[in-house]
Backbone as CSV, one residue per row, in Angstrom:
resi,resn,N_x,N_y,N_z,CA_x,CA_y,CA_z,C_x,C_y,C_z
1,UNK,86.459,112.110,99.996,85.412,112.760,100.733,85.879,114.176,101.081
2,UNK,85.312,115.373,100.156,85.690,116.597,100.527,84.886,117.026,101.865
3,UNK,85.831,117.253,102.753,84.793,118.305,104.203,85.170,119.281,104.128
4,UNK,85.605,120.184,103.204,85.941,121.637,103.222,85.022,122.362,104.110
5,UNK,83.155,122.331,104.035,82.422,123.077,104.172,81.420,122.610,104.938
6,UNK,82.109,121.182,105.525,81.283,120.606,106.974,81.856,120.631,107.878
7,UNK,80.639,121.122,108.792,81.561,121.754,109.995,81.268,120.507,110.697
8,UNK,81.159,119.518,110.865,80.966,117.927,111.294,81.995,117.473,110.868
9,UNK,82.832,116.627,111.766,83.903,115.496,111.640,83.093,114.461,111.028
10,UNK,84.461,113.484,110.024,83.662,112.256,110.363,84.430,111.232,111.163
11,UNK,85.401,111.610,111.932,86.353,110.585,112.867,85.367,110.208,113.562
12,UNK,84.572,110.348,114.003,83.568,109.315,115.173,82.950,108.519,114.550
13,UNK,82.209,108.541,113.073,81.916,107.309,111.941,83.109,106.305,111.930
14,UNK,84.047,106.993,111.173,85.867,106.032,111.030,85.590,105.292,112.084
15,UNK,85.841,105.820,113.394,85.989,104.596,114.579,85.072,103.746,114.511
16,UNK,83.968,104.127,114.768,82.480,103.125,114.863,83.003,102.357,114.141
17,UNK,83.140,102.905,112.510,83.154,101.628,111.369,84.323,100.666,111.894
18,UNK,85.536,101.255,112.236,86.597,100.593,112.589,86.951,99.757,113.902
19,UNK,85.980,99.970,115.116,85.722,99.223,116.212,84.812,98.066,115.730
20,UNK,84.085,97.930,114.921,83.133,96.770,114.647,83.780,96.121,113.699
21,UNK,84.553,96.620,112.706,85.491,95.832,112.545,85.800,94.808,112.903
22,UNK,87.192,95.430,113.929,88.169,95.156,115.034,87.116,93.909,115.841
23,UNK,85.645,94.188,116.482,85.538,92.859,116.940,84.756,91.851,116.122
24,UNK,85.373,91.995,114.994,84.513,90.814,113.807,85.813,90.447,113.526
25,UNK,86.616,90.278,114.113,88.331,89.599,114.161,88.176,87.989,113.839
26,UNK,88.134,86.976,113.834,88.089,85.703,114.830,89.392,85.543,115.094
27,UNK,89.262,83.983,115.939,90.314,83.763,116.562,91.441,82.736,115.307
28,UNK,92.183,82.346,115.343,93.066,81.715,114.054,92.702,80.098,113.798
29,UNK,92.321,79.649,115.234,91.639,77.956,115.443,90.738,78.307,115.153
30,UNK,89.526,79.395,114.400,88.613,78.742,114.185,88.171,78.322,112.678
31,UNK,88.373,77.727,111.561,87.802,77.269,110.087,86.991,78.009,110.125
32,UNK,85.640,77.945,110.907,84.390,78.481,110.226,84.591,80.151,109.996
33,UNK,85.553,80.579,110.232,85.271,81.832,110.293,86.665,82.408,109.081
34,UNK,86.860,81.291,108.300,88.016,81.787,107.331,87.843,83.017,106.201
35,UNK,86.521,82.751,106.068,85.716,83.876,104.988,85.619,85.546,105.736
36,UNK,85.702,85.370,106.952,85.512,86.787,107.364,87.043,87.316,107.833
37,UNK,87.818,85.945,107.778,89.428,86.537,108.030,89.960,86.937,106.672
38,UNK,89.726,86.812,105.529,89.904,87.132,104.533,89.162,88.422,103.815
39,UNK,87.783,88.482,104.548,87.779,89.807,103.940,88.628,91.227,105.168
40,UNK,88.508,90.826,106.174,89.331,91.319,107.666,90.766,92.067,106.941
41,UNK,91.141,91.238,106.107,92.583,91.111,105.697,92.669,92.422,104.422
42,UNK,91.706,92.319,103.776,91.449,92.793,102.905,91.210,94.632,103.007
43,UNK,90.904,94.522,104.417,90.808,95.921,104.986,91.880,96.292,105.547
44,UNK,92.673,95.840,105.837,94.218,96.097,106.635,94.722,97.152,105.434
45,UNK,94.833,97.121,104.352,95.338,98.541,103.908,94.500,99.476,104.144
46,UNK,93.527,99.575,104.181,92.730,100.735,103.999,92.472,101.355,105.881
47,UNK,92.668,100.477,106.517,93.064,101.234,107.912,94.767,101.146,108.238
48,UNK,95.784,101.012,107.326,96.941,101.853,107.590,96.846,103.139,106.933
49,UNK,95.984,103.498,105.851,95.852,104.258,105.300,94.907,105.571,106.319
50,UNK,94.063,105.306,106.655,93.539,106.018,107.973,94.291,106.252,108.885
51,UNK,95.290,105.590,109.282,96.408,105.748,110.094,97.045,106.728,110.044
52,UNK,97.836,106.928,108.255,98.678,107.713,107.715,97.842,109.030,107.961
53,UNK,96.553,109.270,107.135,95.865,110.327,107.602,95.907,110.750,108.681
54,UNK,95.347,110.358,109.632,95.235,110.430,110.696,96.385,111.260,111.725
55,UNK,97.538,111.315,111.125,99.023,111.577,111.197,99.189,112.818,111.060
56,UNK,98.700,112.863,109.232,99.081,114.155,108.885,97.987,115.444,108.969
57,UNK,96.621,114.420,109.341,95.781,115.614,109.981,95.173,114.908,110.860
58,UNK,95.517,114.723,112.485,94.997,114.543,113.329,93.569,114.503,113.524
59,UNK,92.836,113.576,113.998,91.765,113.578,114.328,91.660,114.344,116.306
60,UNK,90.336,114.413,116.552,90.046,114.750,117.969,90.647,114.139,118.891
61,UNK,91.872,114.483,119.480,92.301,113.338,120.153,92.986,112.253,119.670
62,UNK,93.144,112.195,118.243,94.170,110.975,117.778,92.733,110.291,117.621
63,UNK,91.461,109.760,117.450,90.943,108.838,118.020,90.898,108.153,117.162
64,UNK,91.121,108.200,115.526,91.107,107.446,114.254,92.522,106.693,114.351
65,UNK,93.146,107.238,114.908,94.754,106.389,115.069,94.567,105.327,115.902
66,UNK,94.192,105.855,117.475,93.094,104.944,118.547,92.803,103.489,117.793
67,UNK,92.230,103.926,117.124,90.943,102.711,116.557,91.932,101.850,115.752
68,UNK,92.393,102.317,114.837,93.638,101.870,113.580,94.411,101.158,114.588
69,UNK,95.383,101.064,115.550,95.851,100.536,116.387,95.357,99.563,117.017
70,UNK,93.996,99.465,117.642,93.482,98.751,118.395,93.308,97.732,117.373
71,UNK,92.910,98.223,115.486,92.460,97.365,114.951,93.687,96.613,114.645
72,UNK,94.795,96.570,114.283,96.182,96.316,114.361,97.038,95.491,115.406
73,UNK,96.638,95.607,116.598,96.924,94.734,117.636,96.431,93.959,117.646
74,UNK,94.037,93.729,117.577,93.884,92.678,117.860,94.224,91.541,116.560
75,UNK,94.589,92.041,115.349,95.158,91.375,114.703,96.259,90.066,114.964
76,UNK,97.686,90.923,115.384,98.759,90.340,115.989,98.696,89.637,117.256
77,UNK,97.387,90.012,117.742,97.044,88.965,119.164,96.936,87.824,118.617
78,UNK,96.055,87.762,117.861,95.450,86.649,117.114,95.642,85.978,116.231
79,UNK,97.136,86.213,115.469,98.100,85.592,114.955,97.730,85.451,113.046
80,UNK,97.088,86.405,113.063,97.041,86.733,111.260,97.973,87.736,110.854
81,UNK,98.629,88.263,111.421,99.423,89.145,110.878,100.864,88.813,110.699
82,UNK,101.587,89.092,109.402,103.172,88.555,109.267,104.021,89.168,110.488
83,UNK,104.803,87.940,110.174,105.861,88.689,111.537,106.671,89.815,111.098
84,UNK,106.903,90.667,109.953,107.577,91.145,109.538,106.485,93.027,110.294
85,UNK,105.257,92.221,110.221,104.563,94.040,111.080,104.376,93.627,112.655
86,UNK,104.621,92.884,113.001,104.767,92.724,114.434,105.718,93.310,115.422
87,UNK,106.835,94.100,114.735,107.274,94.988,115.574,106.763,96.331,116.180
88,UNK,107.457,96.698,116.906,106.888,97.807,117.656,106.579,98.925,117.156
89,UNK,107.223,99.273,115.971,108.285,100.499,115.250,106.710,100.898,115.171
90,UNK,105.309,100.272,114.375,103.805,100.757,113.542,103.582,101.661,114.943
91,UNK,103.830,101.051,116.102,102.532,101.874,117.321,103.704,103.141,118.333
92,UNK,105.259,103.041,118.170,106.169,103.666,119.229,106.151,104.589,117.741
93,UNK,105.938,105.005,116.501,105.175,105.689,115.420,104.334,107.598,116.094
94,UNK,103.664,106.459,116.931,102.525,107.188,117.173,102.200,107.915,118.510
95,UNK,103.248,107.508,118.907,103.295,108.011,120.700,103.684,109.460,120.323
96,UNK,103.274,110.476,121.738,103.511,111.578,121.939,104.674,111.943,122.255
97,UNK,105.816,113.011,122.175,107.030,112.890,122.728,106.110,112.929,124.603
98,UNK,107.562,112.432,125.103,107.861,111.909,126.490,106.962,110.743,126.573
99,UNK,106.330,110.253,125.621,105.949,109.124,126.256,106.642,107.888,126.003
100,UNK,106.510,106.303,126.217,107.311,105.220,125.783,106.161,104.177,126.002
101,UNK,107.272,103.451,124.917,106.071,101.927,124.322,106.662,100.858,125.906
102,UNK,105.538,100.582,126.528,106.199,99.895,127.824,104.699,98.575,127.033
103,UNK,104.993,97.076,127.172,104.577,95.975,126.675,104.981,94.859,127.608
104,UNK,104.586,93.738,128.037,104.856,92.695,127.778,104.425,91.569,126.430
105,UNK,105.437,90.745,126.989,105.650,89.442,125.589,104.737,88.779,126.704
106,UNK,103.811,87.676,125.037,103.036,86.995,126.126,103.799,86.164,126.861
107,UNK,102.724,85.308,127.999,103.665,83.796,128.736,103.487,82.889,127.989
């Protein structure tokens, strides 16, 4: 998608698309919803890839990273994601200097 000569973002589309996403998640107990965890899954490259962008040309505020993250966590909440991306390293990535990844582990 060339925007050389639009003076319109499209990071506020990205999110939209990527917040509705994010809550078309399900939860891991549920069967009926195996068909939409699989296509869910299927999008996980293509929002690290927004991510990466997102990096090397900032959106307004980060807000495509925002979204990429949020979509990324509720993932690992919800226990579809390998343990091998469950470390911290994808989101302490993305922090601003002086800031820090402060978390709890669940109970």
């Amino acid at each position: 998608n060339d925007n050389q000569r639009n003076p319109i973002d499209d990071s506020h589309l990205i999110v939209s698309i990527i917040d509705g996403l994010t809550s078309t998640v399900p939860h891991k107990a549920d069967p009926k919803m195996e068909q939409i965890l699989k296509h869910v899954k299927q999008v996980l490259p293509k929002i690290v890839c927004y991510l990466n962008i997102d990096k090397k040309m900032p959106s307004y505020q980060q807000i495509v990273s925002s979204a990429c993250l949020r979509f990324i966590s509720k993932l690992i909440q919800h226990g579809h994601i390998m343990d091998s991306l469950k470390d911290s390293s994808i989101f302490s990535a993305h922090l601003k200097r002086g800031q820090s990844l402060q978390y709890s582990s669940p109970r």
